[in-house]
N, CA and C of each residue as an Amber inpcrd file, in Angstrom:
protein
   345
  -4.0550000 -31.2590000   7.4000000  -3.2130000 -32.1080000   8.2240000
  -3.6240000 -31.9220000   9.6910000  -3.6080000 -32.8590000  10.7340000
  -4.2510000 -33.3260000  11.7520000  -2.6720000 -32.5290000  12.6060000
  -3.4800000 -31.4010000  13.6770000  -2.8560000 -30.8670000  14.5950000
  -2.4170000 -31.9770000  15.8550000  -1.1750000 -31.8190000  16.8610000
  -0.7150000 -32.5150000  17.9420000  -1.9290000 -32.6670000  18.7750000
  -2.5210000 -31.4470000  18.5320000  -3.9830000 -31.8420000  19.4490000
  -4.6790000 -32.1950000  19.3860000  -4.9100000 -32.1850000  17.8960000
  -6.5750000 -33.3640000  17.2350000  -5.9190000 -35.0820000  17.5040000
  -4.5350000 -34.9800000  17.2420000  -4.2740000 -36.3880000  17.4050000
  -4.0420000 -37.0020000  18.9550000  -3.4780000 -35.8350000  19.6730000
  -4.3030000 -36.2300000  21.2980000  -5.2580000 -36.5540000  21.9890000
  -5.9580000 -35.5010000  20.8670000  -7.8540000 -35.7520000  21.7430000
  -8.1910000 -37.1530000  20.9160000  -7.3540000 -37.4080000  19.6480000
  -8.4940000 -38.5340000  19.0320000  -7.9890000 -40.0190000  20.2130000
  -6.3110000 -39.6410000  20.5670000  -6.1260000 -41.0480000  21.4090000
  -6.8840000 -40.7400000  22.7850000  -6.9320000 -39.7900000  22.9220000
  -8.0590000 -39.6740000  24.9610000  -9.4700000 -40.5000000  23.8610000
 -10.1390000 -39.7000000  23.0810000 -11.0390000 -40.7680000  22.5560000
 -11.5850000 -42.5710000  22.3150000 -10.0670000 -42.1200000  22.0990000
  -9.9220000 -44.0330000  21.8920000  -9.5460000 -44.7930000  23.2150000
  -8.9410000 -44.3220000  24.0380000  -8.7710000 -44.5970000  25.3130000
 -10.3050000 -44.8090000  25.6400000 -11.0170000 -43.6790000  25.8540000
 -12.6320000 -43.5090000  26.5370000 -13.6000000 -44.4790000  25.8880000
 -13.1580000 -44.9170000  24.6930000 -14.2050000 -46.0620000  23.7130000
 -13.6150000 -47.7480000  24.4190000 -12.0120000 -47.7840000  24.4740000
 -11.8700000 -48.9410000  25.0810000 -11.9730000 -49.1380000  26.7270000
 -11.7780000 -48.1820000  27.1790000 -12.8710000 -48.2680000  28.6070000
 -13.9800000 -48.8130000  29.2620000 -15.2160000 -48.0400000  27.9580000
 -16.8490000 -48.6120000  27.6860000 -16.6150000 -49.7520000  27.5800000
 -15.6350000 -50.2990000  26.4360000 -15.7480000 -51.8010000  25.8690000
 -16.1510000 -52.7580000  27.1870000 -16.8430000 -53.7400000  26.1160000
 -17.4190000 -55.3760000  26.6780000 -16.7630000 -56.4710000  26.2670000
 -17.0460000 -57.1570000  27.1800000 -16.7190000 -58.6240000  26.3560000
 -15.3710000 -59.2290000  26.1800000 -14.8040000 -59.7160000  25.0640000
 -13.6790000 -59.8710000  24.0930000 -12.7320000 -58.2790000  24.0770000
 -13.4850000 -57.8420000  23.6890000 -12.6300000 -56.3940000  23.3980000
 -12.6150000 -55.5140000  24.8670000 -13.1000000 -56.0250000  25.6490000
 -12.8030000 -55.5730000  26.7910000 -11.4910000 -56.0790000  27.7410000
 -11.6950000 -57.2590000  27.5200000 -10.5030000 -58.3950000  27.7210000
  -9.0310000 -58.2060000  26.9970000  -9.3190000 -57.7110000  25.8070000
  -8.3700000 -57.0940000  25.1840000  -7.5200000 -55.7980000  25.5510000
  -8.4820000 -54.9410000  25.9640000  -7.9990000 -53.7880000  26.3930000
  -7.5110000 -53.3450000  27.8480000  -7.6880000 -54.4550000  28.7770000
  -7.1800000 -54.6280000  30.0160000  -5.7500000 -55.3810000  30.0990000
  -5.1900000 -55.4640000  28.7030000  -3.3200000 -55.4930000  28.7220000
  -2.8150000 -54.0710000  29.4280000  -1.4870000 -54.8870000  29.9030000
  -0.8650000 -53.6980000  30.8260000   0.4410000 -53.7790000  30.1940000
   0.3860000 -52.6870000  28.8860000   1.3990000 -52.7900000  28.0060000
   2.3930000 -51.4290000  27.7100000   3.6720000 -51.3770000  27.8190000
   4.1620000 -49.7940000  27.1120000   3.7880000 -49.5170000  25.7750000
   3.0050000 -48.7110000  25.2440000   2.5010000 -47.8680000  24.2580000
   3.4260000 -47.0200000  23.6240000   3.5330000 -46.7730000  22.1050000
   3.8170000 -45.7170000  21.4220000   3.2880000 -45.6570000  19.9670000
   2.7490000 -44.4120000  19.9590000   1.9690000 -43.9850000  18.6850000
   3.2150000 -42.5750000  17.7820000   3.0550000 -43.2220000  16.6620000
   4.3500000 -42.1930000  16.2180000   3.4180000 -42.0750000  14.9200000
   4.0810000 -40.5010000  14.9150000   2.6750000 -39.5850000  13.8580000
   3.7840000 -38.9030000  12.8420000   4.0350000 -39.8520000  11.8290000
   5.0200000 -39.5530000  10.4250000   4.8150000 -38.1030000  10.1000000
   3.6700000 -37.8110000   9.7800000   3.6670000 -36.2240000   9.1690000
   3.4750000 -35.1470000  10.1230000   3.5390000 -35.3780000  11.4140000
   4.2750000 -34.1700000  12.5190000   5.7000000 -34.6870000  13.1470000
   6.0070000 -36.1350000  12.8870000   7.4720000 -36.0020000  13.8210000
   7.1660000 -36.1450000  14.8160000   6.1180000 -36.8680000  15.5370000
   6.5280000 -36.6910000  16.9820000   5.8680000 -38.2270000  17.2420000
   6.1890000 -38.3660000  18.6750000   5.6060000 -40.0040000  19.0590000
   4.9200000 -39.6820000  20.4150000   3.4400000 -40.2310000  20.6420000
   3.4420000 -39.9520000  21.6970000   3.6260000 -41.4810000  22.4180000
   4.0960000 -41.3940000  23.5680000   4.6230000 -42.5710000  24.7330000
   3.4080000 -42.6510000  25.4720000   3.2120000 -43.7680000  26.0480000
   2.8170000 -44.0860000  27.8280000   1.9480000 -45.6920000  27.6350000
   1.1310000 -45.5620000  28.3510000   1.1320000 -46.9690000  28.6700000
  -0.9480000 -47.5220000  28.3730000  -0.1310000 -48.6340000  28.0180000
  -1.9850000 -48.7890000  28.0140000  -2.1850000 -49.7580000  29.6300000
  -3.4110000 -49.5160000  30.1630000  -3.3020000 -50.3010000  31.5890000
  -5.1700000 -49.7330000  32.0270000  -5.2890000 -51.1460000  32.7640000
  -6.8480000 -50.5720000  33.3300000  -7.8490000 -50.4100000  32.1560000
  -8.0950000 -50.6470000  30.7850000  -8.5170000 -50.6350000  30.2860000
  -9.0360000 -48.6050000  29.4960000  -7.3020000 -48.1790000  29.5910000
  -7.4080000 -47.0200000  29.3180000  -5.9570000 -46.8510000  28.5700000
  -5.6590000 -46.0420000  27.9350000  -4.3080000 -45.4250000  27.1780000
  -4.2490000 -44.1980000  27.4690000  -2.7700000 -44.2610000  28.4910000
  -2.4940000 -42.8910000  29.2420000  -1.5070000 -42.2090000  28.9010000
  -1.4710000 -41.5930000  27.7130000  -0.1470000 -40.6460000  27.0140000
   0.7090000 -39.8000000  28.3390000   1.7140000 -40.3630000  28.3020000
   2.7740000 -39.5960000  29.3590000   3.1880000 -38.9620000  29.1020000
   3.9310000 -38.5850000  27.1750000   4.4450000 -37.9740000  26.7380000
   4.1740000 -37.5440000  25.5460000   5.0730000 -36.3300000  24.7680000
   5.1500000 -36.4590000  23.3930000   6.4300000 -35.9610000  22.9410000
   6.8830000 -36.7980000  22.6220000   8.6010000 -36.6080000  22.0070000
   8.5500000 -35.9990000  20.8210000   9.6150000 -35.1930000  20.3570000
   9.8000000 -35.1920000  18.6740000  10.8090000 -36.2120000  17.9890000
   9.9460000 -36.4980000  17.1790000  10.8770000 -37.6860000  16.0530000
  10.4320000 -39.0270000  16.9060000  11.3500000 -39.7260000  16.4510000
  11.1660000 -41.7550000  17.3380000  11.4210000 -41.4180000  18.2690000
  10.9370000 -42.7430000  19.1340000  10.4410000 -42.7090000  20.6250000
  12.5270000 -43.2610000  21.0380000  12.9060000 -43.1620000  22.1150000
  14.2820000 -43.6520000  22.0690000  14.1510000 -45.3680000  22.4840000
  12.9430000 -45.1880000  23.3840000  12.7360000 -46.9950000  24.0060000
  11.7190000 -47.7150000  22.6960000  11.8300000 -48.8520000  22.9020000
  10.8360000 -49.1630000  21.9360000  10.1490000 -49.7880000  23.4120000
   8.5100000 -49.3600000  22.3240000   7.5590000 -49.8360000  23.3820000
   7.0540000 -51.4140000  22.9390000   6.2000000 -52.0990000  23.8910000
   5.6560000 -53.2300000  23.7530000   4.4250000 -53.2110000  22.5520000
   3.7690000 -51.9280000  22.1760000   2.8820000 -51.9340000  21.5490000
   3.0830000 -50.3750000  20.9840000   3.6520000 -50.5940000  19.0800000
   3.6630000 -49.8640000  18.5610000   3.2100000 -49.3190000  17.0520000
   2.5770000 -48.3600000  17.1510000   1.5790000 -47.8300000  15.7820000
   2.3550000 -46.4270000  15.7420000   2.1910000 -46.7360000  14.0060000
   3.0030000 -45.9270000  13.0710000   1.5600000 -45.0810000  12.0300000
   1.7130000 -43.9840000  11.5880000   0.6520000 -43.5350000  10.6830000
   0.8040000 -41.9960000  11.0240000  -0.2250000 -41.3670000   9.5480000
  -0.0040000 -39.9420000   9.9540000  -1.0780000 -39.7840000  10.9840000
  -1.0850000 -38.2950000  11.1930000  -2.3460000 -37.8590000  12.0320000
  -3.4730000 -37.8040000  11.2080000  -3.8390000 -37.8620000  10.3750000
  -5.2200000 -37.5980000   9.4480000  -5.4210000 -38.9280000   9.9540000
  -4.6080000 -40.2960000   9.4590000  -5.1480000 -41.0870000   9.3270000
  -5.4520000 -41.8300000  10.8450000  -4.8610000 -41.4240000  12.1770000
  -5.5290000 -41.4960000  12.8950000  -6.9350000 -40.9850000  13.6140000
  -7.1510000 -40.2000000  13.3580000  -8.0240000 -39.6220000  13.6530000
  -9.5200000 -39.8350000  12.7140000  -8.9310000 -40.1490000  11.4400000
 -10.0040000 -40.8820000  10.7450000 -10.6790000 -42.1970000  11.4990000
  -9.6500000 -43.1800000  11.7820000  -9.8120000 -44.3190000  12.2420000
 -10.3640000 -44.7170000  13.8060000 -10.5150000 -43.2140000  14.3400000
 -10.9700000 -42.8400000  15.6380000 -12.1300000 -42.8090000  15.4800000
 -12.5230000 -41.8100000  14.5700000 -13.7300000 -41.6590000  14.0410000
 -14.4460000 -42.3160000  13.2180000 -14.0380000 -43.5660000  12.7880000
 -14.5530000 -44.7960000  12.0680000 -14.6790000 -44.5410000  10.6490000
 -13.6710000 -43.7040000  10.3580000 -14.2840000 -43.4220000   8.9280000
 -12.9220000 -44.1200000   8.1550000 -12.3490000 -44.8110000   9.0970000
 -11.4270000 -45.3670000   8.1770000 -10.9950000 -46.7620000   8.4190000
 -10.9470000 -47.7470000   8.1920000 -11.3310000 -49.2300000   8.3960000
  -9.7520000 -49.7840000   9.0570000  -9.7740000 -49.6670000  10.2040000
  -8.0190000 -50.2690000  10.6030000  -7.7640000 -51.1670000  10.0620000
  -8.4030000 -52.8510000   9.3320000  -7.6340000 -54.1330000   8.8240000
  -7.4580000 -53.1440000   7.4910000  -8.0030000 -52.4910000   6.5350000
  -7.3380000 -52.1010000   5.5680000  -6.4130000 -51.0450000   5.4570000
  -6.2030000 -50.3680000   6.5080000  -5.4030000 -49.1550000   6.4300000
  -3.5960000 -50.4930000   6.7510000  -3.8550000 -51.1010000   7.7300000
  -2.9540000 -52.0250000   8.3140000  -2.4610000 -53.0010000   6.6940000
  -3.2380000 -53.5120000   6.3060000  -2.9920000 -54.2030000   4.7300000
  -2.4570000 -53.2680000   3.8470000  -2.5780000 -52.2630000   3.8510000
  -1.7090000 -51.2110000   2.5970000  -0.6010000 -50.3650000   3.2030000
  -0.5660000 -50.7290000   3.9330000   0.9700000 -50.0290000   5.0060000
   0.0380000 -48.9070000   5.4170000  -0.5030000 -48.3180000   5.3200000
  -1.3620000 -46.8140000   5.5480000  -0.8730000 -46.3800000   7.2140000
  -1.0420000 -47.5980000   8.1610000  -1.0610000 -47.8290000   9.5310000
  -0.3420000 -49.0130000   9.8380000   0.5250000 -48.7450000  10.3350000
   2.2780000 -50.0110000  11.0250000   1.6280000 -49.9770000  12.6610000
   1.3910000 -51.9150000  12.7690000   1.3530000 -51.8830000  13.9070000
   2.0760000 -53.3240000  14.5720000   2.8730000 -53.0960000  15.5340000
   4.1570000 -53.9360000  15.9640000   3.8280000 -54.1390000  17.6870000
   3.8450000 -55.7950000  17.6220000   3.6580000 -56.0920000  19.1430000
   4.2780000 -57.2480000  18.8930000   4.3000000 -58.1090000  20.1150000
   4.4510000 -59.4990000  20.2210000   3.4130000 -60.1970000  19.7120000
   3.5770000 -61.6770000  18.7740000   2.7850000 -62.4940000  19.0660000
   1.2850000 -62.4430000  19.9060000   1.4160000 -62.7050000  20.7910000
   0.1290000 -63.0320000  22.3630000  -0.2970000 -61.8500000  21.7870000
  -0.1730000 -60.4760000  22.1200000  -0.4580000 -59.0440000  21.6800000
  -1.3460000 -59.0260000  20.8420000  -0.3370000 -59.2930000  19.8930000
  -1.7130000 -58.9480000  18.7070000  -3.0680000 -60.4240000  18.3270000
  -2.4660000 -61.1700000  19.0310000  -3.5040000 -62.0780000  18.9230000
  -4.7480000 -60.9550000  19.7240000  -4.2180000 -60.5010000  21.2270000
  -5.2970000 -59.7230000  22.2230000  -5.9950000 -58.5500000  21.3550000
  -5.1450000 -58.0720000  20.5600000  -5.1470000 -56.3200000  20.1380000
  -6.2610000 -56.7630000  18.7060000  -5.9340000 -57.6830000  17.8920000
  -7.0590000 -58.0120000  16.5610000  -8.7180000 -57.7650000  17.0170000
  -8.8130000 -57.7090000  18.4190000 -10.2810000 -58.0400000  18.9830000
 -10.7170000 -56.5090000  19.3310000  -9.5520000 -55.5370000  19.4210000
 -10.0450000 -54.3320000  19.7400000 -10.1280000 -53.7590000  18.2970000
  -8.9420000 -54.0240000  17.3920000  -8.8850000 -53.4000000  16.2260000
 -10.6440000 -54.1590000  15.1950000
């Protein structure tokens, strides 16, 4: 099972990959949105914001976040960190419930181009 810290470093990771990004998925990742990633098999959520073409964890709560954010993903830590590391395909983890992800409309039209 994926430590608070493997699942930290894997979102600074993913932050640092949509940064690099070009193009479409660059365009995507320059939403200036409230963020929350909530990690079922530790209980905890981390908060903050995606902006600038980076995801800047402000926090890490235990259990649900109390605000709901504009852009929110559900999953354990294994399976993030898989999916960081490409070893795990986000449209199918997202199709078998594996990975819950909740935005507006516009959002996920933007967010399909990063995923």
């Amino acid at each position: 099972m994926a430590t608070i810290e493997e699942c930290h470093a894997a979102l600074e990771k993913l932050s640092d990959s949509m940064r690099s990004a070009e193009g479409d998925v660059r365009t995507a990742a320059a939403l200036d949105r409230s963020v929350s990633c909530r990690i079922t098999d530790l209980d905890v959520t981390f908060v903050g914001r995606m902006t600038n073409g980076r995801i800047v964890v402000r926090d890490t709560l235990q259990g649900p976040p109390v605000e709901k954010a504009e852009i929110r993903l559900t999953m354990t830590g294994d399976d993030l960190v898989a999916l960081v590391a490409g070893e795990l395909n986000f449209a199918k983890a997202w199709a078998s419930g594996r990975v819950k992800l909740e935005a507006g409309l516009r959002d996920l039209f933007q967010l399909r181009k990063l995923l």
